[in-house]
DRENGUMI-339302 format. One line per 2 residues: their letters; for each residue x, y, z of C-alpha. Coordinates in steps of 0.5 Angstrom, whole numbers, plus 500, padded with zeros to 3 digits. Layout:
<sites>
A = X/Y/Z | ... .
</sites>
This chain:
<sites>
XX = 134/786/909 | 138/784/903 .
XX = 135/784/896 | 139/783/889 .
XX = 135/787/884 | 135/788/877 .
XX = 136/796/875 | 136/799/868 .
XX = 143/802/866 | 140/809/867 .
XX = 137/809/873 | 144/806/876 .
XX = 146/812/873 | 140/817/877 .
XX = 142/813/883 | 149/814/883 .
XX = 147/822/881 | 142/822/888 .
XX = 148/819/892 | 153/824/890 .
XX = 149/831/891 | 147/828/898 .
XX = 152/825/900 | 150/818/901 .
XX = 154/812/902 | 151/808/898 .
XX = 146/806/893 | 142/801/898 .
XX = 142/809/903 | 140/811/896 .
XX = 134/807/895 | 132/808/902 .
XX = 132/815/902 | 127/816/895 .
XX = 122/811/897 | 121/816/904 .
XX = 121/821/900 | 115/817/896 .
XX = 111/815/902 | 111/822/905 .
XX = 108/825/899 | 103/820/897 .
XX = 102/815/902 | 102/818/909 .
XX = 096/823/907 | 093/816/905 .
XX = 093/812/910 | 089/818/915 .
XX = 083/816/920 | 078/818/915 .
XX = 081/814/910 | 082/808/914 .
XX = 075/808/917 | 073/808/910 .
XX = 076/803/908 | 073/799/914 .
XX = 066/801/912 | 067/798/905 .
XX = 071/791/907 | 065/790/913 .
XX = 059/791/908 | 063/786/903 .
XX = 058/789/898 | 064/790/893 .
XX = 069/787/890 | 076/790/890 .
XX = 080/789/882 | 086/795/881 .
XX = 090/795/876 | 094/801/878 .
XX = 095/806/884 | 090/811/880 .
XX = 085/806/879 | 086/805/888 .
XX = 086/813/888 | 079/814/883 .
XX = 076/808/888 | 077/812/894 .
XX = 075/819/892 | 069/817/892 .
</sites>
């Protein structure tokens, strides 16, 4: 998949540092890179069988609404 993306100045400049220490080929295999890096540490514990039964349970009683603002609003809702 292709996307044109807006970057602020620094972080092109933090891309192009990660691309050098790791010897990427470009900044798309950069980005590729720190977004896995991402779903490992914060979404692959997430989405475990225990998680997702909860998540079943919850949309199945339709007793409650969903309404998050941010990802630590999800996290709050669900540690529950």
């Amino acid at each position: 998949m292709k996307a044109i993306i807006d970057i602020p100045k620094d972080v092109n400049g933090t891309l192009g540092i990660i691309k050098i220490q790791n010897d990427f080929k470009n900044k798309s295999e950069t980005i590729s890179a720190i977004v896995r890096v991402y779903e490992s540490l914060f979404l692959d514990n997430a989405f475990n069988k225990d998680f997702v039964n909860k998540i079943l349970k919850i949309s199945k009683s339709n007793s409650k609404k969903f309404s998050f603002k941010n990802i630590k609003d999800f996290e709050k809702e669900f540690e529950k």
